[in-house]
C-alpha positions in Angstrom: -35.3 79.3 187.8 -38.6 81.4 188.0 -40.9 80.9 190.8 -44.7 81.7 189.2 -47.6 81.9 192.1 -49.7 83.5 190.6 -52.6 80.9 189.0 -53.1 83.6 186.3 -49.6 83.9 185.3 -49.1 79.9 185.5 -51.9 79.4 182.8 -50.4 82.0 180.9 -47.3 79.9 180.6 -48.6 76.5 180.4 -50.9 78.0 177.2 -50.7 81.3 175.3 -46.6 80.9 176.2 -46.1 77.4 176.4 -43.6 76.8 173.7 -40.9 78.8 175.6 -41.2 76.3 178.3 -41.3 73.1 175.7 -38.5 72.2 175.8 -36.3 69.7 178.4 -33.3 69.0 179.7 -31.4 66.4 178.6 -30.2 64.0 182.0 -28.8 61.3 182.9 -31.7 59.4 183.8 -33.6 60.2 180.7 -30.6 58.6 179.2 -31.1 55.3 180.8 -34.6 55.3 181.5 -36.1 57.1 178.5 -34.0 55.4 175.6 -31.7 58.2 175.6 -34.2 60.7 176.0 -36.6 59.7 173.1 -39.4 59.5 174.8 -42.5 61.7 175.0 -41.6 62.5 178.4 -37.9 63.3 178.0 -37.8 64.3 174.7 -37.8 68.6 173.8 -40.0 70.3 171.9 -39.9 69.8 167.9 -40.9 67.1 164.5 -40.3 63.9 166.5 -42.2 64.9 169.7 -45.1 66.2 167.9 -45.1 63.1 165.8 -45.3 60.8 169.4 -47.9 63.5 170.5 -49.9 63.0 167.9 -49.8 58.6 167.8 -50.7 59.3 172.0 -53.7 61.2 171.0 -54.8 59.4 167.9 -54.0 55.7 168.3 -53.8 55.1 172.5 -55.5 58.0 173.7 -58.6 59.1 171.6 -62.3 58.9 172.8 -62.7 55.7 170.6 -59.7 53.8 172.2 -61.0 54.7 176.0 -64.6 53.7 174.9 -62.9 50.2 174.2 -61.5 49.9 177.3 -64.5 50.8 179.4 -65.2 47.3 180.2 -61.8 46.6 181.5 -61.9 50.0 183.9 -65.6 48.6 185.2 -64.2 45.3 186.1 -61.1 46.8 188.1 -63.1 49.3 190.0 -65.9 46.1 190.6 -63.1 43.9 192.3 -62.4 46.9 194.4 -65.7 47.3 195.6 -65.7 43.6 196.3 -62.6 43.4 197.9 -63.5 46.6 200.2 -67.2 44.7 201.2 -66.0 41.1 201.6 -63.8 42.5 204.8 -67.0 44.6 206.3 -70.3 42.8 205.6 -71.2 42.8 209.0 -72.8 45.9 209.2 -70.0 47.9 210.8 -67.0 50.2 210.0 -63.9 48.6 209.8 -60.7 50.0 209.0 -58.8 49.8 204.9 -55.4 50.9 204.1 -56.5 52.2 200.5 -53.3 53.3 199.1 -52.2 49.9 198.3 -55.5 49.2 196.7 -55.7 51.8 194.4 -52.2 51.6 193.6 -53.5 47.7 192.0 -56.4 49.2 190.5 -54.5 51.9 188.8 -51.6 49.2 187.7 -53.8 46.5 186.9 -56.0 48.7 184.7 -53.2 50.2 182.8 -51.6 46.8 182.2 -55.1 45.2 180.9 -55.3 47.8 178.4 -51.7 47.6 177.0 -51.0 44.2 177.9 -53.9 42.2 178.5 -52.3 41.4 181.4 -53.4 41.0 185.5 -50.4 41.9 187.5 -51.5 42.9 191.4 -54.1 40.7 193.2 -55.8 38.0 192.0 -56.1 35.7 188.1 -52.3 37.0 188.2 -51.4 34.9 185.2 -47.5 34.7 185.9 -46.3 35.4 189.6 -42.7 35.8 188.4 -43.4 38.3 186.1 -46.2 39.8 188.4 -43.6 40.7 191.2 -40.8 41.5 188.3 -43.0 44.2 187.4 -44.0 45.4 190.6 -40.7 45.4 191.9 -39.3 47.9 188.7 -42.4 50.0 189.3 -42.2 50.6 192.8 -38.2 51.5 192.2 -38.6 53.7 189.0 -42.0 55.8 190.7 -39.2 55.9 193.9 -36.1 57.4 192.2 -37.5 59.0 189.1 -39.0 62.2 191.1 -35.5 63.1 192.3 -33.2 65.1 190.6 -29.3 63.6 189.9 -27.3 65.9 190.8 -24.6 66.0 188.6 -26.8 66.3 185.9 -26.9 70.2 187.0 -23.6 70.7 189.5 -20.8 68.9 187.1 -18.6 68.8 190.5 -20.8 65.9 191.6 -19.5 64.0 189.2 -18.7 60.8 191.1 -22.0 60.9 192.9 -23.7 60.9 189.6 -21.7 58.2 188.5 -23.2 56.1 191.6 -26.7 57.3 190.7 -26.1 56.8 187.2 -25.2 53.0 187.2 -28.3 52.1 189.1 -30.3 54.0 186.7 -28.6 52.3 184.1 -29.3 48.7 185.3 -33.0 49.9 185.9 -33.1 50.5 182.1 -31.7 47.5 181.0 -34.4 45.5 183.0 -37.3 47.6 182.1 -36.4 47.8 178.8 -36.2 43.8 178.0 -39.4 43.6 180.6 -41.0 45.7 178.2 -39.4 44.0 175.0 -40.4 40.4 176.2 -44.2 41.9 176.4 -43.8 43.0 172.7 -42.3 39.9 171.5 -45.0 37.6 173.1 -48.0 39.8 171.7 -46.4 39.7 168.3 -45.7 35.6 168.8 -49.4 36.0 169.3 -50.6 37.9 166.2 -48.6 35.0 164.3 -50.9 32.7 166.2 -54.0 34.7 165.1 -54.9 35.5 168.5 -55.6 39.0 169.1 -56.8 40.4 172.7 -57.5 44.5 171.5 -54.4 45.6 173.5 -52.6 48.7 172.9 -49.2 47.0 172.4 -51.8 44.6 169.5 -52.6 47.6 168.1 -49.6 49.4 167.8 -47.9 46.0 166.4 -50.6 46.2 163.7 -49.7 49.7 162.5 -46.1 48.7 162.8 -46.8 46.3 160.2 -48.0 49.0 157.7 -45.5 51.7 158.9 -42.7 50.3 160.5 -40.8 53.1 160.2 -43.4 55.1 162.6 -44.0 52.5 165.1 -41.2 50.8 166.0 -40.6 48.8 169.1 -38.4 51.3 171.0 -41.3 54.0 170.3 -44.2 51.2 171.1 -42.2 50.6 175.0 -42.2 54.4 175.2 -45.9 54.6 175.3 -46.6 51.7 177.3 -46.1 52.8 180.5 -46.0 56.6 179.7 -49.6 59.0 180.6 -57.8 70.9 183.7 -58.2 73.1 185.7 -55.7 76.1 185.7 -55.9 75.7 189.6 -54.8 72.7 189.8 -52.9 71.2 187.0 -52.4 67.8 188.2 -52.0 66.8 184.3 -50.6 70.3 183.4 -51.5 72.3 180.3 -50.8 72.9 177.1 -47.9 71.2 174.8 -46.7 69.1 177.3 -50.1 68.2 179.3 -50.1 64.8 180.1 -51.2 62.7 177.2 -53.0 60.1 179.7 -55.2 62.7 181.0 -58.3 61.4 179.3 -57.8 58.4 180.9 -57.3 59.3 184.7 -59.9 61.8 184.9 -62.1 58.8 183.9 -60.9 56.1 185.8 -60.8 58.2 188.9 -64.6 59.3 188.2 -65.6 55.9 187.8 -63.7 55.0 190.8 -64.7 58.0 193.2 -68.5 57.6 192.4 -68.4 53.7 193.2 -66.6 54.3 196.7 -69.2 57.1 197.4 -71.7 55.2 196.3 -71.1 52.0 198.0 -70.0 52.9 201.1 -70.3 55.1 204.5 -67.2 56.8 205.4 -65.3 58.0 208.3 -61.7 58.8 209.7 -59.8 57.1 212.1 -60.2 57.8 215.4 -61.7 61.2 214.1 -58.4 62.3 213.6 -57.5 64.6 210.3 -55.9 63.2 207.2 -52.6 63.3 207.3 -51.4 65.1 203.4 -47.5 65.1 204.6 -45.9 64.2 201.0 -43.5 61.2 200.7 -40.6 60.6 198.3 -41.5 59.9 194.5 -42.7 61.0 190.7 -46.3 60.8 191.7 -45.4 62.8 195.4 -47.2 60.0 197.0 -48.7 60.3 200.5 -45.8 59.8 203.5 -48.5 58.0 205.3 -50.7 55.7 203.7 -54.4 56.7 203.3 -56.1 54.5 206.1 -60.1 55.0 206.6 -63.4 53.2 208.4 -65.6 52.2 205.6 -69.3 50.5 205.8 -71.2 49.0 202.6 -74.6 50.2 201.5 -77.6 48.1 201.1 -76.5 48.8 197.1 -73.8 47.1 197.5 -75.7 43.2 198.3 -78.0 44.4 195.5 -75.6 45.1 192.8 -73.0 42.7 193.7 -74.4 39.8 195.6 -77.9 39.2 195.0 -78.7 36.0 192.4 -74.6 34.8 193.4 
């Protein structure tokens, strides 16, 4: 292991050097969570990872696709705004846990563009499936930040065996979450109804290339997405395929709650940026703040209602 902290040095790796740190590991929860590490996250550097780089950036990714799904993005960010002002019309501050809330933003946006599909709040089209989903989520963002042990100190074998068979049942159920998804959209095409999904649009280049796109690869990508100072979506090879798309959802999303709303801390007190267990190193403490609406927010969103 080399500790770089030097931001100069860090770009240097992550670009002009990158392809000495291309490749990955091979572990045990790659195995069972990344269908035997195939994916674009787990798999190393070479032909088959370039060719899933290249259907991210082309066919999910690419300025055309997140130009299609700008309505979708506007709409989640709208119900925000409307769900933060319904609780604090009254002209004062009143306190919102926001963590939660942007957590269904940021799921419910991804899922309408690869599924079609509401799956926190409200028009939640199938509860069952809903809170199947958000149970698997919440478990695989939990676990999937930690190492497994054994997968670098073979003498904690039987503690990786543990860890392992959890991961393992995790797979099984995200992977026939994901394959009941596929099998409904393509019981759809059949039925000539098409709602300009990702997993519709990878089914249709399936069709012509089946070879390319099959379904394994297709639940790789569905739930699966720069500054050198700080690379939240790191840099080069493996930067984050998804980048596109959080940069603008979180733009979209920042402005609004700027826009529409006065805020303040707690009690005055500072933020606190303790990080909690998880891949996405969430906050220990949920982000709680006082917000107020702005007039803009009766005339965009309420006026002629």
């Amino acid at each position: 292991m080399v500790i770089v902290s030097s931001s100069t040095v860090a770009e240097e790796c992550f670009t002009k050097n990158d392809i000495v740190l291309a490749n990955r590991p091979e572990t045990s929860r790659g195995k069972h969570l990344g269908y035997n590490n195939t994916t674009i996250l787990h798999l190393s550097y070479g032909d088959h990872w370039r060719n899933l780089r290249r259907i991210g950036a082309i066919e999910i990714f690419s300025s055309s696709r997140m130009n299609a799904f700008t309505s979708v993005r506007k709409d989640e960010v709208r119900r925000l705004i409307m769900k933060l002002s319904r609780d604090s019309r009254q002209g004062h501050f009143v306190k919102v846990e926001l963590k939660s809330m942007i957590h269904d933003l940021t799921l419910n946006n991804i899922m309408r563009m690869a599924a079609g599909k509401r799956y926190c709040g409200d028009e939640v089209s199938n509860e069952e499936e809903a809170r199947e989903f958000k149970e698997l989520m919440a478990e695989i963002f939990e676990t999937s930040g930690r190492p497994t042990p054994a997968d670098f100190f073979p003498v904690l074998k039987l503690l990786g065996e543990v860890l392992e068979k959890k991961d393992k049942k995790r797979g099984k159920r995200l992977d026939g979450f994901m394959q009941k998804l596929i099998d409904e959209h393509r019981s759809y095409k059949i039925q000539g109804i098409h709602n300009n999904s990702m997993i519709d649009h990878l089914l249709s280049l399936q069709e012509s290339e089946p070879h390319l796109y099959t379904d394994q690869i297709i639940k790789g990508f569905i739930f699966k997405e720069q500054s050198h100072k700080l690379m939240s979506f790191g840099m080069g090879r493996r930067a984050c395929p998804g980048a596109s798309l959080a940069q603008r959802l979180m733009g979209l999303t920042l402005g609004s709650l700027i826009q529409c709303f006065d805020w303040e801390r707690v009690d005055g007190k500072e933020i606190n940026m303790m990080e909690g267990i998880g891949l996405t190193m969430p906050k220990a403490q949920p982000l709680e703040a006082l917000c107020k609406p702005r007039p803009i927010v009766d005339k965009a969103f309420y006026q002629g209602n």
